[in-house]
ROLUM-188788 format. One record per residue (C-alpha): x, y, z; residue number from 1. Coordinates in steps of 0.001 Angstrom, whole numbers, plus 500000, padded with zeros to 6 digits. Layout:
% residues N
NODE / X / Y / Z / NUM
...
END
This chain:
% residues 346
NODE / 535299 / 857351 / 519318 / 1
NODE / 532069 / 855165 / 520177 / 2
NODE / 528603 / 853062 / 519491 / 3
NODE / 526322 / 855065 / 521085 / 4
NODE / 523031 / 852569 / 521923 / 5
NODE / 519254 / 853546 / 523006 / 6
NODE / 517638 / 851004 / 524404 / 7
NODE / 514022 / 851515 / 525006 / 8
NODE / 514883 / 854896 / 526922 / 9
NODE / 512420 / 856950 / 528075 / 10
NODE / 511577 / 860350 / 529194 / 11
NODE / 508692 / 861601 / 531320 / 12
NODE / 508129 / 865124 / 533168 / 13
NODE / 505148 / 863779 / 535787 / 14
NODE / 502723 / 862611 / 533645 / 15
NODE / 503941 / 863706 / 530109 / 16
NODE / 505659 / 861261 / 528364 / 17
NODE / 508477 / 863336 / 526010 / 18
NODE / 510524 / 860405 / 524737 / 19
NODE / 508729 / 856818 / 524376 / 20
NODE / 510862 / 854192 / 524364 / 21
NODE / 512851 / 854642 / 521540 / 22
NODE / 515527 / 852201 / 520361 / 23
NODE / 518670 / 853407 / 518310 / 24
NODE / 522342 / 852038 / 517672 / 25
NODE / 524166 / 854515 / 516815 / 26
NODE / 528074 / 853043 / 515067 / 27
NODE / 531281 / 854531 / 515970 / 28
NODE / 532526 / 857099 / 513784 / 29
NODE / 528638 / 857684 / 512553 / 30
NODE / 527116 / 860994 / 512175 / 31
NODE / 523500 / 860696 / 513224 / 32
NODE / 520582 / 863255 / 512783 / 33
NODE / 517883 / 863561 / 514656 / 34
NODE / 515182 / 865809 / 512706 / 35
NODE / 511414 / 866738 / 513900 / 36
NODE / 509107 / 869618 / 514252 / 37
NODE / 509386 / 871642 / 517710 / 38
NODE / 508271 / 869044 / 520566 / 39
NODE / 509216 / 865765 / 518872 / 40
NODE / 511905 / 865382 / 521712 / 41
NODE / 514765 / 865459 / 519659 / 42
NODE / 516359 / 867510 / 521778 / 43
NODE / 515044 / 865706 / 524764 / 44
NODE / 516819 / 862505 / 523843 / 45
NODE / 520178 / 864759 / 522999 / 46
NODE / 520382 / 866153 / 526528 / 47
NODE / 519693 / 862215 / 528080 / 48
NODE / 522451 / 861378 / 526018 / 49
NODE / 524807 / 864698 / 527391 / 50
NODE / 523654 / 863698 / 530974 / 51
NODE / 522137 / 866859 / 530931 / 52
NODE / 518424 / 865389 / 531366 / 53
NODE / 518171 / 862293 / 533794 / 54
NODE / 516403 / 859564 / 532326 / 55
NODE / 512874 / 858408 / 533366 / 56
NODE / 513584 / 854636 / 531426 / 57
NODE / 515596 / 852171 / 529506 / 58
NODE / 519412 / 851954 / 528817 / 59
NODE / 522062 / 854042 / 527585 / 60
NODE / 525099 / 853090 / 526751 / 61
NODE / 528251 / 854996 / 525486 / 62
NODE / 531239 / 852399 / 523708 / 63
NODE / 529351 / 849728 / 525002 / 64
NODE / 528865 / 851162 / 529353 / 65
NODE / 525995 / 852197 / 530577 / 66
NODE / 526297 / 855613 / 531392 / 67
NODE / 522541 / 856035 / 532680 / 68
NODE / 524031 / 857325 / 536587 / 69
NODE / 526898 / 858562 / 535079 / 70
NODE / 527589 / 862516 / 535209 / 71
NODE / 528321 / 864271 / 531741 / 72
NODE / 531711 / 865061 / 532630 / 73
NODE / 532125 / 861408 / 533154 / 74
NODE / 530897 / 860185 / 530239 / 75
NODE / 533144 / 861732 / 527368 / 76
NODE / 531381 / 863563 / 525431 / 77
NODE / 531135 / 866915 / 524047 / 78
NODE / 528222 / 869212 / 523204 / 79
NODE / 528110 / 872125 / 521163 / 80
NODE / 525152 / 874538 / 521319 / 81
NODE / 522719 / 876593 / 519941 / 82
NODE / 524238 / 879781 / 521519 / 83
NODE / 527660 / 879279 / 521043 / 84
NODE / 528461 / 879476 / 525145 / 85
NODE / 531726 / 880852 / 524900 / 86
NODE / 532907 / 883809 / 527317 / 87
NODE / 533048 / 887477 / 525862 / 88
NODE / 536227 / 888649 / 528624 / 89
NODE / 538744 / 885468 / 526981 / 90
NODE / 540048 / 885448 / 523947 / 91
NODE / 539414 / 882980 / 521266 / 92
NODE / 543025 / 880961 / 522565 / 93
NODE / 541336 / 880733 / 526002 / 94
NODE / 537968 / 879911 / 524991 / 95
NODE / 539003 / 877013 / 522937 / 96
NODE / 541185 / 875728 / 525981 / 97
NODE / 538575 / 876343 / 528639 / 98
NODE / 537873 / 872106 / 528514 / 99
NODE / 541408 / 871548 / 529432 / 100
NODE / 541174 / 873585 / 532434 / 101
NODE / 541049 / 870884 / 534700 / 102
NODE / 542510 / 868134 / 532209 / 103
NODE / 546113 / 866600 / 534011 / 104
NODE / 547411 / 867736 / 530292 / 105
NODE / 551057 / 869459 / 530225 / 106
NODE / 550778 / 873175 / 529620 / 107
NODE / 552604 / 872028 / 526157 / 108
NODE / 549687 / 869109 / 525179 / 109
NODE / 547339 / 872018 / 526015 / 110
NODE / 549050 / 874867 / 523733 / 111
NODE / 549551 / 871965 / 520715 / 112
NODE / 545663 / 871065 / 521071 / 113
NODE / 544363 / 874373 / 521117 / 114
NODE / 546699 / 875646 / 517790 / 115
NODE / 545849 / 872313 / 516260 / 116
NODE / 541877 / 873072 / 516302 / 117
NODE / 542991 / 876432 / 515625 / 118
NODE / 544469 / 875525 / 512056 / 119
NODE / 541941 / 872730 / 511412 / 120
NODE / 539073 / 875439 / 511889 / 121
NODE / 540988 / 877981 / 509912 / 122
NODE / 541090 / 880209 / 513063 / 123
NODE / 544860 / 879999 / 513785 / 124
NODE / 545039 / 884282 / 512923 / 125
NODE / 542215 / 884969 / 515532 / 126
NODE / 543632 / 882888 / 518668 / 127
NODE / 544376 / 886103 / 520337 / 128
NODE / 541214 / 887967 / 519160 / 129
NODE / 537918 / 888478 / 521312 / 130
NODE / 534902 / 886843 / 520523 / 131
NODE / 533328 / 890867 / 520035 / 132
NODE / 535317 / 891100 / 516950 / 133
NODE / 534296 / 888094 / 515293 / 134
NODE / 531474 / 886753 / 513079 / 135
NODE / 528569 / 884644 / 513827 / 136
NODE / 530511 / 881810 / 511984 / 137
NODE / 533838 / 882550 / 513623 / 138
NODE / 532135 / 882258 / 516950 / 139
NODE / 530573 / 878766 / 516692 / 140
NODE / 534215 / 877818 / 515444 / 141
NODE / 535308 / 878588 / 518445 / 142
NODE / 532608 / 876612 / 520082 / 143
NODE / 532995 / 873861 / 518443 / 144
NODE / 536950 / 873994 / 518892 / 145
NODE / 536565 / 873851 / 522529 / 146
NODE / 534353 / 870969 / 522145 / 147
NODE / 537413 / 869269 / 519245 / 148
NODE / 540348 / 869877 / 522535 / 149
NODE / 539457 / 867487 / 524937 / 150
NODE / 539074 / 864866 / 522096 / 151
NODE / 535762 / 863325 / 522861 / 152
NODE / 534474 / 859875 / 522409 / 153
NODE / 531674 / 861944 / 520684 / 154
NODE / 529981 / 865061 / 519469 / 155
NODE / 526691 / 866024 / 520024 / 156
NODE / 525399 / 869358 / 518427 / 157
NODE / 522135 / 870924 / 519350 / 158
NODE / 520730 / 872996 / 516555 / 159
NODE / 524116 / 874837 / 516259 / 160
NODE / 523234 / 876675 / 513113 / 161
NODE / 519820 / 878282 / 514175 / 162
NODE / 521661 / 881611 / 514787 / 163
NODE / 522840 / 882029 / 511555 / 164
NODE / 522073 / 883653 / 508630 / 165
NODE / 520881 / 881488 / 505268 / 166
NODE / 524460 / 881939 / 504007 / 167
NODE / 526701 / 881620 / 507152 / 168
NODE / 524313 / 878094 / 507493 / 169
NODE / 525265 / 876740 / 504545 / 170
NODE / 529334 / 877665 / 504823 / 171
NODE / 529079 / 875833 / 508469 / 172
NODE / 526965 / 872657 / 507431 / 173
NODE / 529652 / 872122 / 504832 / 174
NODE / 532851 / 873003 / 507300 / 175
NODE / 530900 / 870374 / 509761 / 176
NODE / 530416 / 867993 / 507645 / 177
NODE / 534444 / 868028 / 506617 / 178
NODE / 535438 / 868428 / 509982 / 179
NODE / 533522 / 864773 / 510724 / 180
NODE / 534936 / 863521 / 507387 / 181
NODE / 538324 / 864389 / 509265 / 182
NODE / 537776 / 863342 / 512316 / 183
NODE / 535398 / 860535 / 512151 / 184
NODE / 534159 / 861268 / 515805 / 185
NODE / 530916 / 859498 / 516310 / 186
NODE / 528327 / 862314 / 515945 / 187
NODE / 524386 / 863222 / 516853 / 188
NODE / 523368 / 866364 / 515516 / 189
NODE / 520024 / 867849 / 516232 / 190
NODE / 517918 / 870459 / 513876 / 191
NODE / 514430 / 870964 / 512690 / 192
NODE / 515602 / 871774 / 509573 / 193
NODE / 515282 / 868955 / 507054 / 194
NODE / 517627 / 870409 / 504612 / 195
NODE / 520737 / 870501 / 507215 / 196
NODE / 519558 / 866737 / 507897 / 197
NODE / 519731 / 865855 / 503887 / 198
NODE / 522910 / 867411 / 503333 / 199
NODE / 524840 / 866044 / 506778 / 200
NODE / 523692 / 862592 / 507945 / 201
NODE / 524852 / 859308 / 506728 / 202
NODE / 521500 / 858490 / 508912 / 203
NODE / 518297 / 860491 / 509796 / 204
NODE / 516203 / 859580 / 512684 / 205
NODE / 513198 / 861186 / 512233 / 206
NODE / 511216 / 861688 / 515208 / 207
NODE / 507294 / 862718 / 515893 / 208
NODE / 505619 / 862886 / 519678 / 209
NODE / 508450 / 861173 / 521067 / 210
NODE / 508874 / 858205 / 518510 / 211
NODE / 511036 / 857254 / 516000 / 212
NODE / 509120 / 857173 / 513088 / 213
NODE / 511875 / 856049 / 510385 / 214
NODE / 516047 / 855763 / 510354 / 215
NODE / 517869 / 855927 / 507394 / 216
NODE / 519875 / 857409 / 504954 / 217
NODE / 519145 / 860760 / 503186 / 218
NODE / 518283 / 859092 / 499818 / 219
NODE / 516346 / 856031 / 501653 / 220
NODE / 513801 / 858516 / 503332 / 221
NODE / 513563 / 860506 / 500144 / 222
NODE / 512524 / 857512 / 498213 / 223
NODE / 510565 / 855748 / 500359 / 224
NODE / 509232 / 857533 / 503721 / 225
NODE / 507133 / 855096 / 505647 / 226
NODE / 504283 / 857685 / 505859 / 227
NODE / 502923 / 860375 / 504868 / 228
NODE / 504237 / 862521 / 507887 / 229
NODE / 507845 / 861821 / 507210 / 230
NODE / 507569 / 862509 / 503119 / 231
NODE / 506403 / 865802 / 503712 / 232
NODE / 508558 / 866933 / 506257 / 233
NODE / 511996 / 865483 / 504105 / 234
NODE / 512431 / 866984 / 501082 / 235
NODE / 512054 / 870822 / 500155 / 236
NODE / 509377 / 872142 / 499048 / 237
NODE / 507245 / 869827 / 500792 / 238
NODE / 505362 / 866795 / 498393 / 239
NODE / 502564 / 867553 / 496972 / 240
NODE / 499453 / 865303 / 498275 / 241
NODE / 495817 / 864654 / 496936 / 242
NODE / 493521 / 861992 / 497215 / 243
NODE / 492614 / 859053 / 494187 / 244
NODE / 492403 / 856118 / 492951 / 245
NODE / 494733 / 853539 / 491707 / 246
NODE / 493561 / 852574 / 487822 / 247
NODE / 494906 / 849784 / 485207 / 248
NODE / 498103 / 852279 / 484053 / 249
NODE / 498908 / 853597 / 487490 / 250
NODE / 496663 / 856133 / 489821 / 251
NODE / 494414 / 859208 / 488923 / 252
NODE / 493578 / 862066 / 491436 / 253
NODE / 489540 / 861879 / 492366 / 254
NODE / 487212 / 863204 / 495286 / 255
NODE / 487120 / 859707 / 496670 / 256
NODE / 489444 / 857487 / 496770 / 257
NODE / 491001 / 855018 / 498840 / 258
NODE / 495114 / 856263 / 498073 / 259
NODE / 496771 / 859524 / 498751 / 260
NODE / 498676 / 860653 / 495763 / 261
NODE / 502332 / 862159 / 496617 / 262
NODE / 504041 / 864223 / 494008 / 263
NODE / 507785 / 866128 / 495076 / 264
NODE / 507524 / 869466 / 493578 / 265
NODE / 510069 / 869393 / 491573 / 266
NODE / 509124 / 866290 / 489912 / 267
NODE / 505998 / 867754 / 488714 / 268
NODE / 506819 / 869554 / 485666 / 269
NODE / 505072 / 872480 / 484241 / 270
NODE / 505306 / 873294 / 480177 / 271
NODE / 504875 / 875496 / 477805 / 272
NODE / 503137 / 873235 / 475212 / 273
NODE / 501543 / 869659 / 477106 / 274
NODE / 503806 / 867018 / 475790 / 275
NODE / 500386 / 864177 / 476047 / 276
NODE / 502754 / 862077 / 477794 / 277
NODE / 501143 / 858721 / 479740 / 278
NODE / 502284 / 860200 / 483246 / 279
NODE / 500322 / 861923 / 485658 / 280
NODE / 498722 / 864787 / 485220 / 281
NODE / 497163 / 868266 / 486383 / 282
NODE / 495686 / 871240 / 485287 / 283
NODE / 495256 / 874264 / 487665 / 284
NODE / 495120 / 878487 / 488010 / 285
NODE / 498724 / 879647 / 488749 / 286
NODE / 498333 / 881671 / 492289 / 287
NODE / 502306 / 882528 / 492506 / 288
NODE / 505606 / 882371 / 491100 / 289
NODE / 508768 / 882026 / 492572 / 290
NODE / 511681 / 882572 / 490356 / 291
NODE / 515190 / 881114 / 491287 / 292
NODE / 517545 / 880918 / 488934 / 293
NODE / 517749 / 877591 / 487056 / 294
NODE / 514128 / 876856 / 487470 / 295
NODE / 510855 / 878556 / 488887 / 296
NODE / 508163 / 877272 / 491553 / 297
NODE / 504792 / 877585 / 490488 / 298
NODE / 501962 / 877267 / 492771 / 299
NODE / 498917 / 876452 / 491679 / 300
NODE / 494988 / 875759 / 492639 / 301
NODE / 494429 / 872495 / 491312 / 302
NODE / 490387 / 872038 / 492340 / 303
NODE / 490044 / 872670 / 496053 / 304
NODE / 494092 / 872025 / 496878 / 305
NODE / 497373 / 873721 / 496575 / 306
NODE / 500212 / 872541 / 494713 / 307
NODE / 503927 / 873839 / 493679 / 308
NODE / 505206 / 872180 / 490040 / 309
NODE / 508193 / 873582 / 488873 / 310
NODE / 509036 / 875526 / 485518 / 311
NODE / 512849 / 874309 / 483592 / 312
NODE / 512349 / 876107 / 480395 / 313
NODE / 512941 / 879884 / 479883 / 314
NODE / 508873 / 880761 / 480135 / 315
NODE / 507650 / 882257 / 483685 / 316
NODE / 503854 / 881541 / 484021 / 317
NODE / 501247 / 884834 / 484672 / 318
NODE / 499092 / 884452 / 487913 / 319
NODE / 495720 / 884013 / 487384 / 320
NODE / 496114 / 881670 / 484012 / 321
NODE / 495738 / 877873 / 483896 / 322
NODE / 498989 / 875670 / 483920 / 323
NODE / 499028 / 872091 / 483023 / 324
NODE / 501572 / 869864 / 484788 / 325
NODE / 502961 / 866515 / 484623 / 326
NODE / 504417 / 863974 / 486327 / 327
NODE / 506721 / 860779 / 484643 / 328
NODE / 505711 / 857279 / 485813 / 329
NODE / 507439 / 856115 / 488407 / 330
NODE / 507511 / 859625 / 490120 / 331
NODE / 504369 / 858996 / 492236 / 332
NODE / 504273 / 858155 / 496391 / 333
NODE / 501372 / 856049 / 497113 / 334
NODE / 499961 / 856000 / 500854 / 335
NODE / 496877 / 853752 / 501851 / 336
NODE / 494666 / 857122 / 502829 / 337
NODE / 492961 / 855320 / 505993 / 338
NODE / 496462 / 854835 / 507951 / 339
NODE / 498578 / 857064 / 505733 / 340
NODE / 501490 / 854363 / 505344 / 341
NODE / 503623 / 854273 / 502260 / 342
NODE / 502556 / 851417 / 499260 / 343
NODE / 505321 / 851703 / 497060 / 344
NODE / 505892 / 853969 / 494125 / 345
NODE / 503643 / 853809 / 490955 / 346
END
């Protein structure tokens, strides 16, 4: 295992500037995500770290050595991605020993490594299958036990769960997740998707044009994102946002205002009789309904904006009527509307 440290690295492609001097220390045993829309260079500042992009400026270094000139092969490491990479003519056995190829490992290490990630990825009865007759989820086992072999000073995934279906995602970000709990490998994970990020990281980095905007723990970005860019993007649905006005027993929404009022979805409860309680409150023409289970989404058009509130009780709005929705004190996200930065909670 290893610290893994950025310090102000850079990437450029001529003119373009894809990473921007970003500064990181990553501990040893840590898993790290790095979460953004498409272009952020999330995956930009992966790949420097793999070796697999050369980088334009700054220092990396890898259990304390700078591993800038350093090839990937030299630098420990292990990457697992998107497309599983692993060859259709082997079988899973070979696949998953394909790292030790060139390793100075007996042919007995080798066999006791390979059944060892075998067992620990539950794929000890498919060693001698090909990869033809396995599932999506079997397959980036088998990736990521070729990756576990050559036991690396780190991981680094790159959006391994894209491929996936909704289900298969979920099974793998919890089998991930207790693989690093077993392993404690130091690990950067990359994925646009903020719910993989929530549900994995001890840390997020969250990343926008090639900065860091914010690093920090899934409940720390939740609670207080440092602007309005990173609230939205963490947290599922995305917050609700309007414009207003701070006033003596907290803030009101209003056409002009000087604050931008942020509201999560589900924190913005809809009713079947207002309770008059001193929180905040809206009134709006439900547009659609989203049933799901335990609770429903409800969006609605709340004057010239769009909002979701969510539904607990055992009554599923009508589209078309008018839906008044509150939310408790202390549930609000104030940001200055000018610069968009976070003020606190109100």
């Amino acid at each position: 295992m290893a610290t893994i440290e950025l310090e102000k690295l850079v990437k450029r492609y001529g003119k373009v500037e894809a990473v921007k001097g970003i500064d990181l220390q990553i501990a040893d045993g840590e898993f790290v995500v790095f979460v953004g829309p498409s272009g952020c260079g999330k995956s930009t500042t992966l790949r420097m770290i793999a070796g697999l992009e050369e980088i334009s400026g700054g220092t990396l270094r890898i259990g304390s050595e700078v591993v800038n000139e350093r090839e990937p092969k030299q630098r420990n490491i292990a990457m697992v991605f998107q497309n599983y990479a692993i060859y259709p003519h082997m079988t899973v056995r070979q696949n998953i020993g394909f790292g030790l190829y060139t390793s100075k490992l007996s042919k007995a290490e080798k066999d006791k490594r390979i059944e060892e990630a075998g067992k620990i990825l539950g794929l000890g009865a498919l060693l001698d299958r090909r990869p033809a007759a396995l599932s999506g989820g079997q397959r980036q086992r088998v990736a990521i036990g070729r990756a576990m072999v050559r036991d690396p000073s780190a991981f680094l995934f790159d959006e391994p769960l894209s491929n996936l279906d909704a289900q298969l995602r979920a099974q793998m970000r919890i089998e991930i997740k207790r693989l690093h709990q077993k392993l404690k490998t130091t690990t950067v994970y990359v994925t646009h998707d903020q719910i993989e990020a929530m549900t994995m990281a001890d840390r997020i980095v969250v990343m926008k044009d090639g900065v860091i905007l914010q690093v920090g723990t899934p409940s720390e970005l939740y609670d207080s994102p440092v602007d309005v860019f990173t609230a939205r993007f963490i947290g599922s649905p995305s917050m609700n946002l309007v414009r207003g006005r701070r006033t003596a027993s907290g803030a009101v929404m209003a056409p002009v205002g000087d604050i931008l009022i942020g509201v999560r979805p589900h924190d913005l409860i809809a009713h079947a009789t207002v309770t008059g309680g001193s929180g905040f409150t809206v009134t709006g023409t439900v547009s659609a309904v989203e049933p799901l289970g335990p609770e429903t989404l409800v969006h609605l058009d709340v004057a010239d904006t769009s909002m979701i509130a969510t539904v607990r009780e055992k009554f599923v709005p009508t589209v078309g009527s008018t839906l008044t929705c509150e939310a408790a004190p202390g549930d609000l996200y104030l940001f200055d509307a000018s610069t968009e930065r976070f003020l606190g909670r109100s």
